[in-house]
C-alpha positions in Angstrom: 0.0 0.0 0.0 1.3 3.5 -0.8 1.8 5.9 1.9 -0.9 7.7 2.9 -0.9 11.4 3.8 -2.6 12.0 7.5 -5.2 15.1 8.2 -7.2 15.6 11.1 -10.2 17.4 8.6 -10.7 17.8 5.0 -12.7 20.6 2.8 -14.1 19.0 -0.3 -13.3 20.5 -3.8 -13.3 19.9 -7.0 -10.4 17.4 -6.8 -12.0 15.3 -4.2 -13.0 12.0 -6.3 -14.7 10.0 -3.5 -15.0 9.5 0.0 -14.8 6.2 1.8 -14.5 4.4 5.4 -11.0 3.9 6.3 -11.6 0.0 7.5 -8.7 -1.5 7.7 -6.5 1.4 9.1 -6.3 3.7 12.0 -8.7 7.0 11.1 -12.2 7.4 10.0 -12.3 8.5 6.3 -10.4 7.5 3.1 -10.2 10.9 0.5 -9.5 9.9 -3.3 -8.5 13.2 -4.4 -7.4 14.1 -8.3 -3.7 13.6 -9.4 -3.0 13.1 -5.6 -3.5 9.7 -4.3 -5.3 8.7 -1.2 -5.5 10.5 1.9 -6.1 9.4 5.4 -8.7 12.0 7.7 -10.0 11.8 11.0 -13.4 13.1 10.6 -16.3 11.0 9.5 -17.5 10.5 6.1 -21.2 12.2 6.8 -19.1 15.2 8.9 -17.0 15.8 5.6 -20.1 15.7 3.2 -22.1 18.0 5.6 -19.6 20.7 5.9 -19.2 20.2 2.3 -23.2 21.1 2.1 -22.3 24.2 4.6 -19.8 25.8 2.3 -22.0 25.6 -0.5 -24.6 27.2 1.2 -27.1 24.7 2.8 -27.3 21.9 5.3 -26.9 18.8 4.2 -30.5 17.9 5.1 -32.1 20.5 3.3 -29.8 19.7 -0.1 -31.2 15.9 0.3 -34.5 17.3 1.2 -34.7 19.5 -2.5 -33.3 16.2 -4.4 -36.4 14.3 -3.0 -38.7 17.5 -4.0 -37.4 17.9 -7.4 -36.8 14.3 -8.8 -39.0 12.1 -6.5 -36.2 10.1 -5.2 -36.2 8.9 -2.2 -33.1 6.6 -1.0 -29.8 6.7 -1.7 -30.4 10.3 -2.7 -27.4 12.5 -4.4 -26.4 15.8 -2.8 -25.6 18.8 -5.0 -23.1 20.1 -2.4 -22.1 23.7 -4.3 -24.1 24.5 -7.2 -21.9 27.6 -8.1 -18.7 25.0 -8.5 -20.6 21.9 -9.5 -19.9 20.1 -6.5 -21.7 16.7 -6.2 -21.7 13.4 -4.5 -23.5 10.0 -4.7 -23.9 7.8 -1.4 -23.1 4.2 -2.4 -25.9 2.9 0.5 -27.6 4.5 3.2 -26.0 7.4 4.4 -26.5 6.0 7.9 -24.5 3.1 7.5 -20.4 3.1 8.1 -20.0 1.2 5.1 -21.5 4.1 2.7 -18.6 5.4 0.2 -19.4 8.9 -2.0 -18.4 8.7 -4.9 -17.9 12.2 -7.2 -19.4 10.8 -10.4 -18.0 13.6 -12.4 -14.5 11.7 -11.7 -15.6 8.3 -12.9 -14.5 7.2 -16.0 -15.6 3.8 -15.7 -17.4 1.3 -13.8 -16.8 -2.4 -14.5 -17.4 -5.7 -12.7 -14.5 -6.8 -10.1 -13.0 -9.6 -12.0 -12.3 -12.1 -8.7 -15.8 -11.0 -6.4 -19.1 -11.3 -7.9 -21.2 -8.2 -7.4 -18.5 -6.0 -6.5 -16.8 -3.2 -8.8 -13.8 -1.8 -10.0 -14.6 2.3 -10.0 -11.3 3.7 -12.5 -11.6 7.9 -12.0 -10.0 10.1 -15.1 -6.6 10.2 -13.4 -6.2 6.4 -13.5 -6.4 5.9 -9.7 -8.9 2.6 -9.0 -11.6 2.3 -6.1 -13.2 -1.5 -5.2 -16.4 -1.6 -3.8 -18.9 -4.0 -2.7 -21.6 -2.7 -5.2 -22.5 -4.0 -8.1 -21.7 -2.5 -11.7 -25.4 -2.3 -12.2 -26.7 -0.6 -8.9 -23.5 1.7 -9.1 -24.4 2.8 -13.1 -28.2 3.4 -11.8 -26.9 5.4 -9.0 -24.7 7.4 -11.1 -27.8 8.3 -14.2 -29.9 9.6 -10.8 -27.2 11.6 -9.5 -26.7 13.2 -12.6 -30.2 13.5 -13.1 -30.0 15.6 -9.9 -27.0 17.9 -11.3 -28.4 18.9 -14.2 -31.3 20.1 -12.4 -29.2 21.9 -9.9 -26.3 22.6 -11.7 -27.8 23.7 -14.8 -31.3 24.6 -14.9 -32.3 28.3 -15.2 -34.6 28.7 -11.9 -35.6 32.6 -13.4 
């Protein structure tokens, strides 16, 4: 394993590729940022994504509660976190569970089947770097067309 770089909070940007639980080492979230590797942080996933929400100028519950207004969906739902900087994340499973990853799909180039474990996935993001997960290609690529369902709404729609 590469080393990992070590922070005690992170600010998401437009870099920030995905976010994941740090399981097997010492910390709380895993950040998969553009062109530099994988970082190590010490706040939690849902902490992360909610300041993330903050900075871009709503909570994180009233970001999710839009989504469910605007496109009728009603689990797993994407969060437009900065409009102004097309900021945007997709929980992998329930946001309430330690094993949720978000995933930046602006960042994914490809999502294909693991090639060892069935109904897992091999995430490749534009810069080359590769994220496995225990999702399947299928529920990951129907996650990824509502999320960007979502965006366009919020990232591109005229509202005036």
């Amino acid at each position: 394993m590469p080393e990992l770089a070590f922070l005690d909070e992170y600010l998401i940007s437009r870099s920030t590729m995905a976010i994941v639980p740090a399981f097997e080492i010492e910390g709380q979230s895993k950040i998969y940022e553009r062109n530099k590797g994988v970082m190590l942080v010490e706040e939690k996933s849902m902490n992360i994504i909610s300041e993330g929400c903050l900075l871009g100028g709503s909570s994180y519950d009233g970001r999710k509660d839009a989504v469910k207004y605007r496109t009728g969906v009603k689990s797993k739902i994407p969060v437009p976190m900065n409009v102004f900087k097309k900021i945007g994340a997709m929980p992998t499973h329930s946001p309430r569970l330690y094993e949720c990853h978000w995933l930046f799909p602006y960042h994914i180039k490809s999502i294909s089947p693991h090639p060892d474990q069935e109904l897992h996935s091999v995430i490749t993001f534009y810069d080359g770097q590769e994220l496995h997960i225990d999702v399947s290609p299928y529920s990951l690529r129907l996650q990824k067309m509502k999320a960007f369902e979502a965006f366009t709404i919020f990232f591109e729609e005229d509202l005036y």
